[in-house]
PDB file of N, CA, C and O in Angstrom:
ATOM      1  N   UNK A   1      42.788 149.754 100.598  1.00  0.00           N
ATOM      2  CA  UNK A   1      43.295 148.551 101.222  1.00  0.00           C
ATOM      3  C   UNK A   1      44.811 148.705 101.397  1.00  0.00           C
ATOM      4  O   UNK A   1      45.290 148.990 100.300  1.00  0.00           O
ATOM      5  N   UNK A   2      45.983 148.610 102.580  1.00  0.00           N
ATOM      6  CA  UNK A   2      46.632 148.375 102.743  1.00  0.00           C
ATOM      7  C   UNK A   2      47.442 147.260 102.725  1.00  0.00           C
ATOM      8  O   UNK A   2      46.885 146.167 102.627  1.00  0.00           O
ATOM      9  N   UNK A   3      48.811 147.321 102.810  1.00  0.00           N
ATOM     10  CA  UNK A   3      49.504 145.492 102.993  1.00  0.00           C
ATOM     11  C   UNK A   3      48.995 144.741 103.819  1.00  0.00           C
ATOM     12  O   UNK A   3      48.454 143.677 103.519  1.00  0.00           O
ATOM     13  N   UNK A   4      49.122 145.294 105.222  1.00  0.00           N
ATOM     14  CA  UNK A   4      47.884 144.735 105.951  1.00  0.00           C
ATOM     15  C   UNK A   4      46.650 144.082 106.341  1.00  0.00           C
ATOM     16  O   UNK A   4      46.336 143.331 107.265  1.00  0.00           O
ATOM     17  N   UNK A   5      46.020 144.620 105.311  1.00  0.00           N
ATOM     18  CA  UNK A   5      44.862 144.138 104.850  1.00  0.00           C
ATOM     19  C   UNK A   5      44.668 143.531 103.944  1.00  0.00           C
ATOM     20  O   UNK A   5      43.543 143.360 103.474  1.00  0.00           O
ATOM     21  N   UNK A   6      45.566 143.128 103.551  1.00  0.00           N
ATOM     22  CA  UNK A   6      45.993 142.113 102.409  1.00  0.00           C
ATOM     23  C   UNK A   6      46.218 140.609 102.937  1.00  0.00           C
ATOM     24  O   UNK A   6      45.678 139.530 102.697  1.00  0.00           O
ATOM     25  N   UNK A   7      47.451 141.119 103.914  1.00  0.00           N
ATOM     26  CA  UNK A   7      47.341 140.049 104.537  1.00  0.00           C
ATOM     27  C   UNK A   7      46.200 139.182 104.916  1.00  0.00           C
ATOM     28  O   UNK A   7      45.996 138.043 104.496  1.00  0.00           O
ATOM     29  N   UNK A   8      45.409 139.918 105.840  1.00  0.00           N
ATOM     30  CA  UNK A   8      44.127 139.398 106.836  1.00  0.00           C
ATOM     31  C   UNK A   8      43.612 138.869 106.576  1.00  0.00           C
ATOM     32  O   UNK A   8      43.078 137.952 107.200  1.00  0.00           O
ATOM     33  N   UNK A   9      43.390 139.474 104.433  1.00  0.00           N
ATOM     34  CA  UNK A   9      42.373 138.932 103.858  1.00  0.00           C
ATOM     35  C   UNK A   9      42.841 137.457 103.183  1.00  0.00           C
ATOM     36  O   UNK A   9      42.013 136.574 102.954  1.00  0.00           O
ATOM     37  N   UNK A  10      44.039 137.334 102.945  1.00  0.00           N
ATOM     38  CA  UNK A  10      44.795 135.670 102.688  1.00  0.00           C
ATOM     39  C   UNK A  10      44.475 134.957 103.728  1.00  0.00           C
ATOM     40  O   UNK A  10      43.861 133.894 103.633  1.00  0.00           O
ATOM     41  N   UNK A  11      44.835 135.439 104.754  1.00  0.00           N
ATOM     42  CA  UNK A  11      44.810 134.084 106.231  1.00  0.00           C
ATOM     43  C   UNK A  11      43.370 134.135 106.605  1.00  0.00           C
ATOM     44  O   UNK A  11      43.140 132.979 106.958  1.00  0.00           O
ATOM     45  N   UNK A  12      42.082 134.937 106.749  1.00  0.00           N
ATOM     46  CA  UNK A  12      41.109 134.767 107.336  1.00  0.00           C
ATOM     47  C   UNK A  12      40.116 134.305 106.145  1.00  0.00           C
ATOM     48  O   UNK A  12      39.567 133.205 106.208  1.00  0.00           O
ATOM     49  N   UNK A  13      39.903 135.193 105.044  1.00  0.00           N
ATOM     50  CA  UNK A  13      38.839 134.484 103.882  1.00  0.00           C
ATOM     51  C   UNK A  13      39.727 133.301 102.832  1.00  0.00           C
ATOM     52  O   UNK A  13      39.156 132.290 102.424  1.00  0.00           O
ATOM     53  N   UNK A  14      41.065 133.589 102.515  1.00  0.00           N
ATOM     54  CA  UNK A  14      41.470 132.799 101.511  1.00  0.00           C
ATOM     55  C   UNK A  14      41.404 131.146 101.937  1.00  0.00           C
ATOM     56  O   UNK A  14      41.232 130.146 101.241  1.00  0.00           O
ATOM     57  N   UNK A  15      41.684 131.375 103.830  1.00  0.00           N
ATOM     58  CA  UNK A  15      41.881 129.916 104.129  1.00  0.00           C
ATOM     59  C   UNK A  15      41.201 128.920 103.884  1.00  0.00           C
ATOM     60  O   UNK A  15      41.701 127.819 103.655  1.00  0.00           O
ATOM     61  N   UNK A  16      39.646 129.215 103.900  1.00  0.00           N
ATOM     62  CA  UNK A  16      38.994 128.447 103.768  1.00  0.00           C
ATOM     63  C   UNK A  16      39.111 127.604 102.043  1.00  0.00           C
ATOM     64  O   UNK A  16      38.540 126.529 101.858  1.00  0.00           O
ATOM     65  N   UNK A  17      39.806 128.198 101.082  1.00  0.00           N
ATOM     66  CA  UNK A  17      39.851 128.275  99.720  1.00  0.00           C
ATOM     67  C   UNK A  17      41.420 127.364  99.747  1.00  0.00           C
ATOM     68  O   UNK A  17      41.731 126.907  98.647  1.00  0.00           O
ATOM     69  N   UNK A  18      42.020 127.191 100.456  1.00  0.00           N
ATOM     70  CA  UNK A  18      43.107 126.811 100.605  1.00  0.00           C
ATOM     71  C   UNK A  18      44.500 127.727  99.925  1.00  0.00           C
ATOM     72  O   UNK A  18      45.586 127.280  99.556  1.00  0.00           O
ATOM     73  N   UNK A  19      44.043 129.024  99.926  1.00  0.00           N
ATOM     74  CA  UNK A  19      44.773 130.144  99.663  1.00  0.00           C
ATOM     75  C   UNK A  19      46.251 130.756 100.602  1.00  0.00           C
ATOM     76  O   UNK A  19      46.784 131.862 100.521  1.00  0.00           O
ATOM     77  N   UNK A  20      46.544 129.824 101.289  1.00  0.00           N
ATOM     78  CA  UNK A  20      46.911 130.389 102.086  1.00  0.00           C
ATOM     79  C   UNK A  20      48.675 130.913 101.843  1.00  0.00           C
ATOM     80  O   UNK A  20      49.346 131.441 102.728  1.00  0.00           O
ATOM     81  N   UNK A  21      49.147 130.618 100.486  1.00  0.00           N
ATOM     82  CA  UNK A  21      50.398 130.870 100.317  1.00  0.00           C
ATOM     83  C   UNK A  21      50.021 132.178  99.205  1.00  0.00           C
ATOM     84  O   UNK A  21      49.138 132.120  98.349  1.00  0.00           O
ATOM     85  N   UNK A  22      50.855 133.253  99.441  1.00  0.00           N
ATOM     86  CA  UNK A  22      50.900 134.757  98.688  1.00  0.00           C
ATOM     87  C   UNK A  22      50.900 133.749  96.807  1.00  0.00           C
ATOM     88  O   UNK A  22      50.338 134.317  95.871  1.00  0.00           O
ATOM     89  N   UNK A  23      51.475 132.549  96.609  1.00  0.00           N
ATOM     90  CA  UNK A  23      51.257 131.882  95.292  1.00  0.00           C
ATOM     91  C   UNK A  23      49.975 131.668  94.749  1.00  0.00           C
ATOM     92  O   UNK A  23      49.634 132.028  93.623  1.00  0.00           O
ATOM     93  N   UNK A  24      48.980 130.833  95.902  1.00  0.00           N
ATOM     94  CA  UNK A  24      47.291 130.500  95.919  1.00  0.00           C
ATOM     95  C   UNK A  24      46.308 132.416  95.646  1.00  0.00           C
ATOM     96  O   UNK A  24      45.263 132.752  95.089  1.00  0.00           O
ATOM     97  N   UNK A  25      47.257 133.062  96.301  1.00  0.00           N
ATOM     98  CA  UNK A  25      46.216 134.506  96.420  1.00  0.00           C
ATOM     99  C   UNK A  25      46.683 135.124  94.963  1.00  0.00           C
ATOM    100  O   UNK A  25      45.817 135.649  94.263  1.00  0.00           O
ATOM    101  N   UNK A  26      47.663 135.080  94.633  1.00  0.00           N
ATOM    102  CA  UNK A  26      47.837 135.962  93.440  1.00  0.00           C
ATOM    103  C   UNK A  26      47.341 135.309  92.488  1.00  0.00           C
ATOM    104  O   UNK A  26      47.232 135.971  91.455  1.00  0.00           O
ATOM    105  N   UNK A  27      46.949 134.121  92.426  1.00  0.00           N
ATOM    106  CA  UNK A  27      46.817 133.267  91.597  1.00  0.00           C
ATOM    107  C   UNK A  27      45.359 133.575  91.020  1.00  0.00           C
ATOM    108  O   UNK A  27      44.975 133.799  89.872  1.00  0.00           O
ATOM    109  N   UNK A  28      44.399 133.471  92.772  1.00  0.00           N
ATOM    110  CA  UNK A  28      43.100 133.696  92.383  1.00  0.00           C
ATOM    111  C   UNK A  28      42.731 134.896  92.173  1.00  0.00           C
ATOM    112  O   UNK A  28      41.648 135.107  91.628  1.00  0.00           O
ATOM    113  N   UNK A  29      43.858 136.298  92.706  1.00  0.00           N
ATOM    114  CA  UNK A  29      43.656 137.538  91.891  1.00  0.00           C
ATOM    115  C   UNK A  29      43.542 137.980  90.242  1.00  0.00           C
ATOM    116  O   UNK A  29      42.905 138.780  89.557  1.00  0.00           O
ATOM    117  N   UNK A  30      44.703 136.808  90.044  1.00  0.00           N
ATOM    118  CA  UNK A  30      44.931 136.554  88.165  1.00  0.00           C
ATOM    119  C   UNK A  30      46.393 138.150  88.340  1.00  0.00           C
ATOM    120  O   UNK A  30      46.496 139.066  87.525  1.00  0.00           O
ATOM    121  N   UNK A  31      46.993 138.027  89.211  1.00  0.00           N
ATOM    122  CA  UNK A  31      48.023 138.376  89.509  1.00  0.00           C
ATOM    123  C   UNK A  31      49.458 137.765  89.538  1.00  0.00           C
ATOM    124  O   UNK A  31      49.559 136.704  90.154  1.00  0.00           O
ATOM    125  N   UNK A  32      50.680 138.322  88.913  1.00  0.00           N
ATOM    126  CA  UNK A  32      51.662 138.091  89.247  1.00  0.00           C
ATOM    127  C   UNK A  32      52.151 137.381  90.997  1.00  0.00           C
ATOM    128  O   UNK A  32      51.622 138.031  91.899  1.00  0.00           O
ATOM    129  N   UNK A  33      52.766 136.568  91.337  1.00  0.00           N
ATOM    130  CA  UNK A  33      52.857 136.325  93.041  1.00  0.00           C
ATOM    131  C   UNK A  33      53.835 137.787  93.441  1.00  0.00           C
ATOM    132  O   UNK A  33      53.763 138.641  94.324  1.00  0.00           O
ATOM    133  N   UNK A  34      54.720 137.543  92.314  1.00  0.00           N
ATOM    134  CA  UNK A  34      56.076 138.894  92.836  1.00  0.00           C
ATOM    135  C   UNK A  34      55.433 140.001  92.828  1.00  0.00           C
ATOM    136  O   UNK A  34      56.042 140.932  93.354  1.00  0.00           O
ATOM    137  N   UNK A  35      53.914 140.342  92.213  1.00  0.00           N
ATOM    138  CA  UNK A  35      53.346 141.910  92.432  1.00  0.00           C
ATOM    139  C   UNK A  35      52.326 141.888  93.466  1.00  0.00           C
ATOM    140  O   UNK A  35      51.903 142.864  94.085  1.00  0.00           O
ATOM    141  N   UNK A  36      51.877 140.330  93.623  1.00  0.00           N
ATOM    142  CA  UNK A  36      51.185 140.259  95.223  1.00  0.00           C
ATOM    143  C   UNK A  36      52.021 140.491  96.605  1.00  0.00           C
ATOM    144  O   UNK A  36      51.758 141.173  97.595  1.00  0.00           O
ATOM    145  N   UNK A  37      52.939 139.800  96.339  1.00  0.00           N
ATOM    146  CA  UNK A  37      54.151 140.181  97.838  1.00  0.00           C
ATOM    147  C   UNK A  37      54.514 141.772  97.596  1.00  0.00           C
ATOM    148  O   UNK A  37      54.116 142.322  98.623  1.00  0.00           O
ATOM    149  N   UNK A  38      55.040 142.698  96.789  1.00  0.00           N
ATOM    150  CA  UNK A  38      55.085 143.837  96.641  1.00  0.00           C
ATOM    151  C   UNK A  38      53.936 144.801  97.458  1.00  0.00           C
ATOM    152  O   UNK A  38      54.024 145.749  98.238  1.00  0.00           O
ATOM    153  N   UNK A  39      52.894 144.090  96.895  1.00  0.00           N
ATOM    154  CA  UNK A  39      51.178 145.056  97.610  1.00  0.00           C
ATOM    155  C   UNK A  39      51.628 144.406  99.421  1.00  0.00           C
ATOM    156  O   UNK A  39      51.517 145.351 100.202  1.00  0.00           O
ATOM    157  N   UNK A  40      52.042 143.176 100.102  1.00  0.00           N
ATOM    158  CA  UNK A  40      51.381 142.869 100.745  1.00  0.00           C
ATOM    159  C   UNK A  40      52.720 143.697 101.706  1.00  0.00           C
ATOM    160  O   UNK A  40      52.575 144.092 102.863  1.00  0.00           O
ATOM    161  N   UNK A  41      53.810 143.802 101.007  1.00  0.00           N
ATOM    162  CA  UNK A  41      55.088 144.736 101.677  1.00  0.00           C
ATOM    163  C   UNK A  41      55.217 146.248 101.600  1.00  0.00           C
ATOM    164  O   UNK A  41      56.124 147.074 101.701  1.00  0.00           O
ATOM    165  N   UNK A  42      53.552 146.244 101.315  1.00  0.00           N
ATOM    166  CA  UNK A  42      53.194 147.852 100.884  1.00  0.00           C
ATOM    167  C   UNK A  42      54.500 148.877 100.026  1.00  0.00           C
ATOM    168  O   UNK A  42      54.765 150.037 100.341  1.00  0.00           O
ATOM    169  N   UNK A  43      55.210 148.047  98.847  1.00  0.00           N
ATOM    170  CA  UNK A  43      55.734 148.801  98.402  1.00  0.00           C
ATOM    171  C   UNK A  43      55.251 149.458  96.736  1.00  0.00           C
ATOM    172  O   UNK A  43      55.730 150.307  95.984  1.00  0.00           O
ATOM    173  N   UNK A  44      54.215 148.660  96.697  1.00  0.00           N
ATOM    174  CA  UNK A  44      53.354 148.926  95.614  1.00  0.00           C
ATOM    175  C   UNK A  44      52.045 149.119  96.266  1.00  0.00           C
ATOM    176  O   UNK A  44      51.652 148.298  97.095  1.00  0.00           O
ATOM    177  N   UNK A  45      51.136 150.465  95.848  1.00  0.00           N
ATOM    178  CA  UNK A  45      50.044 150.679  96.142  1.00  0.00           C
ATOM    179  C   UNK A  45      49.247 149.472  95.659  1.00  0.00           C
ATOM    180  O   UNK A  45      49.703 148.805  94.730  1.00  0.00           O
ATOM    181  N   UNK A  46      48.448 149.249  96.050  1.00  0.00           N
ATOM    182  CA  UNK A  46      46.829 148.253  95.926  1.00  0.00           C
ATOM    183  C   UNK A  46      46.071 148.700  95.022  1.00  0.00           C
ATOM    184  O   UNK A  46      45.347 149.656  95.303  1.00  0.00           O
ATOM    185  N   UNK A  47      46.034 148.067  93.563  1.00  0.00           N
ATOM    186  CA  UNK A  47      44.848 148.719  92.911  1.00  0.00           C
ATOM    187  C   UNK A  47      43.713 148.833  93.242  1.00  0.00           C
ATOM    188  O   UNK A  47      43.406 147.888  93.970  1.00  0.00           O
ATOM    189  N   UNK A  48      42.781 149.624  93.057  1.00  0.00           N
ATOM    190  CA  UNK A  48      41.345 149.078  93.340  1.00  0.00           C
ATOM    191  C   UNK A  48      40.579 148.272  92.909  1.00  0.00           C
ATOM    192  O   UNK A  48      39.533 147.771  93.322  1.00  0.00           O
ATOM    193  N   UNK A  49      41.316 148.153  91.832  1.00  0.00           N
ATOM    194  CA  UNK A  49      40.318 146.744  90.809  1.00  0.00           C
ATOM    195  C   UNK A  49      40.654 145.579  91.722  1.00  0.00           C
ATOM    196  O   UNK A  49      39.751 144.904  92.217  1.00  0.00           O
ATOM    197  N   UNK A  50      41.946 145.329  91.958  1.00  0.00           N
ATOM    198  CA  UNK A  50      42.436 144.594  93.335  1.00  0.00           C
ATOM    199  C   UNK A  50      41.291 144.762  94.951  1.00  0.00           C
ATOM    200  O   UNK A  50      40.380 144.000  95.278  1.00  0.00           O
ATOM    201  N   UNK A  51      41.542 145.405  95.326  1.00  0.00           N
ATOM    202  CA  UNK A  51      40.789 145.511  96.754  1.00  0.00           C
ATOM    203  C   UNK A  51      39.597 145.116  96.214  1.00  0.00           C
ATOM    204  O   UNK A  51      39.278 144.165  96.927  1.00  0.00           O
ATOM    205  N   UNK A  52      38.701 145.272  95.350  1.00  0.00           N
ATOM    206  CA  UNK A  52      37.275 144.814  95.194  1.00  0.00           C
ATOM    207  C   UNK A  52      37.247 143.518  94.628  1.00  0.00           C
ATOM    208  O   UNK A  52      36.100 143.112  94.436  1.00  0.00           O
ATOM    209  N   UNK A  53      38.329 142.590  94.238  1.00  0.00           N
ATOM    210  CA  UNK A  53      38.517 141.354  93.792  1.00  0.00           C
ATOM    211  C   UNK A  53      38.326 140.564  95.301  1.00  0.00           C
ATOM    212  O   UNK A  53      37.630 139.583  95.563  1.00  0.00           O
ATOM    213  N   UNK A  54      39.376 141.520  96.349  1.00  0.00           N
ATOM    214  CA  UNK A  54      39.658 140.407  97.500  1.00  0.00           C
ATOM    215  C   UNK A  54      37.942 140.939  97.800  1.00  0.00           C
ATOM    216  O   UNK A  54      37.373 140.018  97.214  1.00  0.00           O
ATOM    217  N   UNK A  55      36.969 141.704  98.261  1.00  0.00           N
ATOM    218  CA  UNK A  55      35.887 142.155  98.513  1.00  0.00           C
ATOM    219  C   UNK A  55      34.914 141.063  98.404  1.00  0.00           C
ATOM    220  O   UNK A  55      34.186 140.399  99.142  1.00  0.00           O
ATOM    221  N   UNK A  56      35.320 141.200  96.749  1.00  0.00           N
ATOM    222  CA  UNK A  56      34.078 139.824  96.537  1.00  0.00           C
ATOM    223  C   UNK A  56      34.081 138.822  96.575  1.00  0.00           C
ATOM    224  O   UNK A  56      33.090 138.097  96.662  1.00  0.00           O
ATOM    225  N   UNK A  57      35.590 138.394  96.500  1.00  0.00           N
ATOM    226  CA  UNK A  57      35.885 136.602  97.006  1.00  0.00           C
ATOM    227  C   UNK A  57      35.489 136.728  98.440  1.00  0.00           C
ATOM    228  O   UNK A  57      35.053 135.746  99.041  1.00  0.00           O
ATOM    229  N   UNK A  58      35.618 137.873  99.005  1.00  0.00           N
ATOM    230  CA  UNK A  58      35.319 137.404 100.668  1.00  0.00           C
ATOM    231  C   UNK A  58      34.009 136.485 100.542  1.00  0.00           C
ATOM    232  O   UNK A  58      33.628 135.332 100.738  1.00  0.00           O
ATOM    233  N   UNK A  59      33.566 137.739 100.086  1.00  0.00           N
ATOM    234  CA  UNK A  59      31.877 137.310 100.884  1.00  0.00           C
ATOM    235  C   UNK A  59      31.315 136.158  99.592  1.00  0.00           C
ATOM    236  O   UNK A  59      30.216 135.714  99.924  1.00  0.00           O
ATOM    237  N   UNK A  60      31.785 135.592  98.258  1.00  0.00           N
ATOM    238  CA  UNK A  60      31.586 134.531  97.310  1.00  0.00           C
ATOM    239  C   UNK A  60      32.944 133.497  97.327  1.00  0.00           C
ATOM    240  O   UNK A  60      33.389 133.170  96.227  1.00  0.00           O
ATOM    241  N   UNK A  61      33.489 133.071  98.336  1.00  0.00           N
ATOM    242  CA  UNK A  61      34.325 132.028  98.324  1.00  0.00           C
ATOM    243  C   UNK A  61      33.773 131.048  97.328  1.00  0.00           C
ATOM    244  O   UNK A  61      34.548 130.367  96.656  1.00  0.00           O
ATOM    245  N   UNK A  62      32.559 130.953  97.209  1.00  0.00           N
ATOM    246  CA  UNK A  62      32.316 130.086  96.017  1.00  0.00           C
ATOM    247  C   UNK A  62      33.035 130.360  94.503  1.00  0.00           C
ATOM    248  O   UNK A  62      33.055 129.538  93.587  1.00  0.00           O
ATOM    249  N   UNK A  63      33.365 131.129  94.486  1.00  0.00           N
ATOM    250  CA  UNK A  63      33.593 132.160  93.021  1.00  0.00           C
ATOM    251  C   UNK A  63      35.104 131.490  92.824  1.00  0.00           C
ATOM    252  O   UNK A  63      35.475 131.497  91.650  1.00  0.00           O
ATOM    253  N   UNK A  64      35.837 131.036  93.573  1.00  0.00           N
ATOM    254  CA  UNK A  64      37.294 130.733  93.620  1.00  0.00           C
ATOM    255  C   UNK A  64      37.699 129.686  92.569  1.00  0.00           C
ATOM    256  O   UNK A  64      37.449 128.502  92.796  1.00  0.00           O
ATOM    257  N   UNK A  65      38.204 129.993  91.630  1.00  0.00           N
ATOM    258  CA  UNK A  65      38.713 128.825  91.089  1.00  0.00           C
ATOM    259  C   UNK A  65      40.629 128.748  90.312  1.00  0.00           C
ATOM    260  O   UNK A  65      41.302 129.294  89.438  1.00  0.00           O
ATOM    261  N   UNK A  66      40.745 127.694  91.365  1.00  0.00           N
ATOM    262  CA  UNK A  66      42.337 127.583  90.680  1.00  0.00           C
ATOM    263  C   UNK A  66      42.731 126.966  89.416  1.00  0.00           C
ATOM    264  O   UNK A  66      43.912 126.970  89.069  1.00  0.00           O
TER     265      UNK A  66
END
């Protein structure tokens, strides 16, 4: 997963979750926000434990809890 795709995945699956600030996404990662903006400015690689977090909230938006 790239920054990029980081992005896409905040504005197109998070929205519905009301995710839509890099604060709401790191939040429901169980992430720092300052190490979510880092991934999303691709200056920190993307863990994978990460990319399969955003994976499965895609497709279980139910799973979301703030």
């Amino acid at each position: 997963m790239t920054g990029h795709e980081l992005v896409v995945w905040r504005l197109r699956f998070a929205l519905n979750a009301g995710l839509v600030s890099q604060v709401g996404a790191a939040r429901a990662l169980g992430i720092a926000c300052r190490t979510y903006q880092n991934y999303e400015r691709g200056e920190r690689p993307i863990p994978r434990a990460v990319d399969l977090a955003c994976r499965y909230l895609a497709e279980h938006p139910d799973e979301l809890s703030l």
